[in-house]
C-alpha positions in Angstrom: 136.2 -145.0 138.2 139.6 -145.8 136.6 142.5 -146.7 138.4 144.6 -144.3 137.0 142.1 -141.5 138.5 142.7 -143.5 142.1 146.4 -143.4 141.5 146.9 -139.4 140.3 144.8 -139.0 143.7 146.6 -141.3 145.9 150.2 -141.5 144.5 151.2 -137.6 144.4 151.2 -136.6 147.9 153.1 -140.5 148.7 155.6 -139.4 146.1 155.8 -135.5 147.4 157.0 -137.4 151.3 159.8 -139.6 149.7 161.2 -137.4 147.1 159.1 -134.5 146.6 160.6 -131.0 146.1 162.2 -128.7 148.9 160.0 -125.7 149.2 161.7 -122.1 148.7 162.6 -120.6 151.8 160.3 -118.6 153.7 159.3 -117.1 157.0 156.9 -117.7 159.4 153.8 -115.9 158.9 150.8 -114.9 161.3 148.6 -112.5 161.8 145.1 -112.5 164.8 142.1 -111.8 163.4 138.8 -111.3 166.0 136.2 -113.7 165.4 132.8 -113.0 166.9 132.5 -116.3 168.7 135.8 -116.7 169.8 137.4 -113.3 170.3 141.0 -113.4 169.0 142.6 -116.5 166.8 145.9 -116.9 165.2 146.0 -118.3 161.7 149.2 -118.5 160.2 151.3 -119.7 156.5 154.6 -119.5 155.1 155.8 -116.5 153.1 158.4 -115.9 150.4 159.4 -112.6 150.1 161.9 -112.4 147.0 162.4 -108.6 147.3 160.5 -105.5 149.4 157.3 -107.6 149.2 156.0 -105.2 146.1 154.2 -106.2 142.7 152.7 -109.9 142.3 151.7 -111.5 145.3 150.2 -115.7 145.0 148.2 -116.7 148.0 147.5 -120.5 147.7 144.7 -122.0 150.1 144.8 -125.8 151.0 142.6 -128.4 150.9 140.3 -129.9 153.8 142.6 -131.6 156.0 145.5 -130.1 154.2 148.5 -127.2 155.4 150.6 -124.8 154.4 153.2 -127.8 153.8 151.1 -129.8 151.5 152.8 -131.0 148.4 150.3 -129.7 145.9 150.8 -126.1 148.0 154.7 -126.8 147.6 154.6 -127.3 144.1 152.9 -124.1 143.7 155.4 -122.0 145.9 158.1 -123.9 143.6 156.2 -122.4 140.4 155.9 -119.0 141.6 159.4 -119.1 142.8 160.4 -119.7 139.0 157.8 -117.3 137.6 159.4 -114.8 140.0 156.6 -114.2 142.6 156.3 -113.6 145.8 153.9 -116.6 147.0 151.9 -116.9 150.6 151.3 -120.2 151.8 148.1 -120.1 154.1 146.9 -121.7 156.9 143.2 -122.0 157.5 142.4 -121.6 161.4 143.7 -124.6 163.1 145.4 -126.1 160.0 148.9 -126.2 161.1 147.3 -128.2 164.3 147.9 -125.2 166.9 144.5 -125.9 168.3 143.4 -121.9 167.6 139.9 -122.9 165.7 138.5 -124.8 162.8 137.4 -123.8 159.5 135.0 -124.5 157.3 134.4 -124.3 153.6 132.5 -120.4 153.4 134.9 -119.0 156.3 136.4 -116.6 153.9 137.3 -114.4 156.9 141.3 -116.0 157.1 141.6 -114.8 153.2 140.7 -111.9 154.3 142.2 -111.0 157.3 145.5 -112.7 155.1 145.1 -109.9 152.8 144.7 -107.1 155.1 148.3 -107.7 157.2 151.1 -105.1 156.2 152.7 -108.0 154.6 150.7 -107.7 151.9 150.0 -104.1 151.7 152.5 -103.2 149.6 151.9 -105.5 147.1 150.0 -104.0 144.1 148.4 -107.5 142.2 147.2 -110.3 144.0 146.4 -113.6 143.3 144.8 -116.6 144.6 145.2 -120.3 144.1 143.3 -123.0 145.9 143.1 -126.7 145.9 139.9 -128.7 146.7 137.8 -127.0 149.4 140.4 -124.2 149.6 139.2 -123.3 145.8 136.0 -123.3 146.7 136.5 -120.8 149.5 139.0 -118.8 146.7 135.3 -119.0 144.6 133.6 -117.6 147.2 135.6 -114.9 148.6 136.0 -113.4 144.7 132.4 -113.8 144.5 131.8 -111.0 147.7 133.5 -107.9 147.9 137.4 -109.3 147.4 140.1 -106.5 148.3 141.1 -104.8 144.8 143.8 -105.6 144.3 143.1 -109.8 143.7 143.0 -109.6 139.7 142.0 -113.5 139.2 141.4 -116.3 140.8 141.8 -120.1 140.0 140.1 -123.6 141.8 141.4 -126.5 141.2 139.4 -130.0 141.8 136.7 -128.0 144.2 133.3 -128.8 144.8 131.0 -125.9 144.2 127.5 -127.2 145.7 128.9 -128.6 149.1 125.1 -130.7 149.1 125.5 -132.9 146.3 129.5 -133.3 146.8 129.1 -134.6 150.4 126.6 -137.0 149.4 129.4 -138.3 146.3 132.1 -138.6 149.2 129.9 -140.2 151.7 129.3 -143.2 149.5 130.9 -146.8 150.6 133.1 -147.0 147.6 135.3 -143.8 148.5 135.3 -145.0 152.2 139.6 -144.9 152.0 139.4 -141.0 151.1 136.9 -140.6 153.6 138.7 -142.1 156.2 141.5 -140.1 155.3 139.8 -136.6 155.3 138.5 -137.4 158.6 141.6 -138.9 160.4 143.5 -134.5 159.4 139.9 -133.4 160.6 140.1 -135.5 163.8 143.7 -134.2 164.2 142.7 -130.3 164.2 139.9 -130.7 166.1 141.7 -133.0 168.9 144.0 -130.3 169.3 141.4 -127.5 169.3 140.0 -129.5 171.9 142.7 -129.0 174.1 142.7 -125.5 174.4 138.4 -124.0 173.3 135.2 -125.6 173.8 134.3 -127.8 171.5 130.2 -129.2 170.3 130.8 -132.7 171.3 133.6 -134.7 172.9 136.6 -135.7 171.1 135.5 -139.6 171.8 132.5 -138.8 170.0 134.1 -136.6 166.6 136.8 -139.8 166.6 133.4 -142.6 165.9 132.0 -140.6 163.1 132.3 -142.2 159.6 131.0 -139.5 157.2 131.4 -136.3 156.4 128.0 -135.5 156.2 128.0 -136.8 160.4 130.6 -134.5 160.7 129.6 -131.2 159.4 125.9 -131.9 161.4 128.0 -132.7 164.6 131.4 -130.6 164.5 131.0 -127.8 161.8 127.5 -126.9 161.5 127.0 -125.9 165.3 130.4 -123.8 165.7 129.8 -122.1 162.9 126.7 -121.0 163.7 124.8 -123.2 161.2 121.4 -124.9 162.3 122.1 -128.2 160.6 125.3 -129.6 158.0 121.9 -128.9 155.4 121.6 -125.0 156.4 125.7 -125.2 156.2 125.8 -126.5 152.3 123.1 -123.8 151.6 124.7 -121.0 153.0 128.4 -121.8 152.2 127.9 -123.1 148.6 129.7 -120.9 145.9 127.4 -122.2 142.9 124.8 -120.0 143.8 127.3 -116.8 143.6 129.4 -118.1 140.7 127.6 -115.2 138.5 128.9 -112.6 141.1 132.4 -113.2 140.6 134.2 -110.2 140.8 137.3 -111.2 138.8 138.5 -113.7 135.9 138.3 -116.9 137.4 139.7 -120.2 136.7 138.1 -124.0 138.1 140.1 -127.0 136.7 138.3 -129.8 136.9 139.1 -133.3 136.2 136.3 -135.6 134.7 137.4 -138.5 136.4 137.8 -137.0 139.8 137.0 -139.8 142.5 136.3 -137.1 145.1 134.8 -134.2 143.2 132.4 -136.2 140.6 131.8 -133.9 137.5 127.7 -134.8 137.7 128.5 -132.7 140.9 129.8 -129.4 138.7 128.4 -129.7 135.6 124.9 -128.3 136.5 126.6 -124.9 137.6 128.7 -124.5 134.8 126.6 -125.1 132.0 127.0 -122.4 130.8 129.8 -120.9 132.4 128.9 -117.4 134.6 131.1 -114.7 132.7 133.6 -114.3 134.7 134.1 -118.3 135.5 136.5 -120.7 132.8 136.1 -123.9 133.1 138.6 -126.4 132.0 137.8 -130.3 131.7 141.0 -132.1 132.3 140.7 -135.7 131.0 143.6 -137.1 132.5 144.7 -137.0 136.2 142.7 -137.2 139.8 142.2 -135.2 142.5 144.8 -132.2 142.6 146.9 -134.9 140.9 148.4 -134.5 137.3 150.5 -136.1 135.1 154.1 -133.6 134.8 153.1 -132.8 130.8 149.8 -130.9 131.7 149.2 -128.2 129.1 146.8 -125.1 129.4 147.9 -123.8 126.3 150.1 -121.3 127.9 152.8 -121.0 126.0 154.9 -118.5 127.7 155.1 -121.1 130.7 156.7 -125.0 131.2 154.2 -127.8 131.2 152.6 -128.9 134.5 149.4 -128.0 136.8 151.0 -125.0 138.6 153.0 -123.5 136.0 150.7 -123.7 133.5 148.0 -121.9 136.0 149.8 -119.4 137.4 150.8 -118.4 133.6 146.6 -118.4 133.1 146.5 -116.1 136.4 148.7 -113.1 135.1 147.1 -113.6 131.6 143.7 -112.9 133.1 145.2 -110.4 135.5 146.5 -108.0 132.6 
């Protein structure tokens, strides 16, 4: 792996603390949805509303261990904000460390319940941006039955078969990122701890080392899932990547430490109709140099720009 892979992963979000850019304003935004183990939970995000909250509406979805506040999620409310977009910022359960719940990477039921609210209903396109695991659920809920109004959909550095990219991110070399992942995991589920039942002690969640421990100890049993095994099969998008309901977009860099392209490339070769696929040869993960071109002319260089230009393209 290259170090200037490890450095578009690890130097962006550093950069976005010290001197990143503000975010448009916005409001607080919530809505409860009912889930069947836990009755009620609040999930909440940060909208922009630029007018009456009609025409193009952007709903980005964050990473594992990421919020609403993210810089990569920042940098696309700043691009829709110059497109002239309303944008959505969500929170997956428990992201903005309220303690309501925990997500995983197939919960598509926060999308969802995001895109039911009045907020939204007035708006007549939708669109959906997600980074990392928050692509990956983007990918899955276009792959169901998405409301009709979502036109396209673009992933950017997410895994598709949760299997194979578990076993890259568990190996000792990427034991940093790992550590990382797990200390915004630990967080959530310290504070979830607090106020639900939780499957084991929050002594126990803070001693395990990979994810793989994780998602057979934490995820797999809240969820519902027999085993973090039973949890990839289920929740894994590649098997549904030919029922996409909508133009879709994954970016994918071929030096991703994090999301290895031996990881992807068996799922998108060929490409499913609906699904384009766009090796990026610089950058890391859901970092990029500022020059990025997608050959969308009609918008600046750079990652979110350049995708949300590819969005209302496909979206007509």
């Amino acid at each position: 792996m290259s170090i200037s892979a490890h450095y578009w992963t690890i130097a962006p979000p550093i950069l976005h603390r010290v001197a990143g850019p503000a975010a448009p304003a916005s409001e607080l935004w919530h809505t409860v949805i009912r889930d069947r183990e836990r009755g009620p939970v609040r999930i909440t995000g940060r909208l922009r509303r630029r007018g009456g909250g009609e025409g193009t509406l952007v709903v980005v979805v964050h990473g594992l261990g990421g919020h609403a506040a993210s810089g990569y999620a920042v940098r696309a409310a700043v691009a829709a904000e110059h497109a002239g977009l309303d944008c959505l910022r969500l929170n997956l359960r428990g992201a903005d460390r309220s303690g309501e719940d925990f997500y995983h990477a197939g919960l598509t039921d926060d999308l969802a319940a995001a895109l039911a609210i009045s907020e939204a209903g007035a708006y007549q396109t939708i669109l959906l941006l997600g980074y990392s695991l928050g692509g990956h659920l983007v990918l899955r809920y276009a792959s169901g039955e998405p409301d009709p109004r979502v036109r396209a959909a673009a992933a950017v550095c997410s895994p598709l078969e949760l299997d194979s990219c578990c076993a890259a991110m568990d190996r000792p070399a990427l034991w940093l990122y790992r550590r990382y992942l797990l200390a915004g995991l630990n967080d959530i589920y310290r504070r979830v701890a607090a106020r639900r039942p939780v499957p084991v002690p929050v002594e126990v969640a803070r001693r395990i080392r990979t994810l793989r421990a994780w998602d057979e100890a934490v995820v797999a049993p809240r969820h519902g899932f027999s085993s973090a095994e039973d949890y990839y099969a289920k929740a894994s998008v590649a098997p549904h990547l030919r029922d996409l309901k909508v133009p879709s977009l994954l970016l994918a860099s071929t030096r991703d430490p994090m999301v290895p392209v031996e990881t992807l490339r068996p799922w998108v070769s060929p490409a499913p109709p609906a699904l384009h696929v766009r090796w990026l040869e610089r950058g890391g993960h859901v970092g990029f140099p500022s020059d990025l071109d997608l050959q969308q002319k009609e918008a600046p260089p750079g990652l979110e720009p350049q995708v949300l230009r590819w969005l209302l393209n496909a979206a007509g």
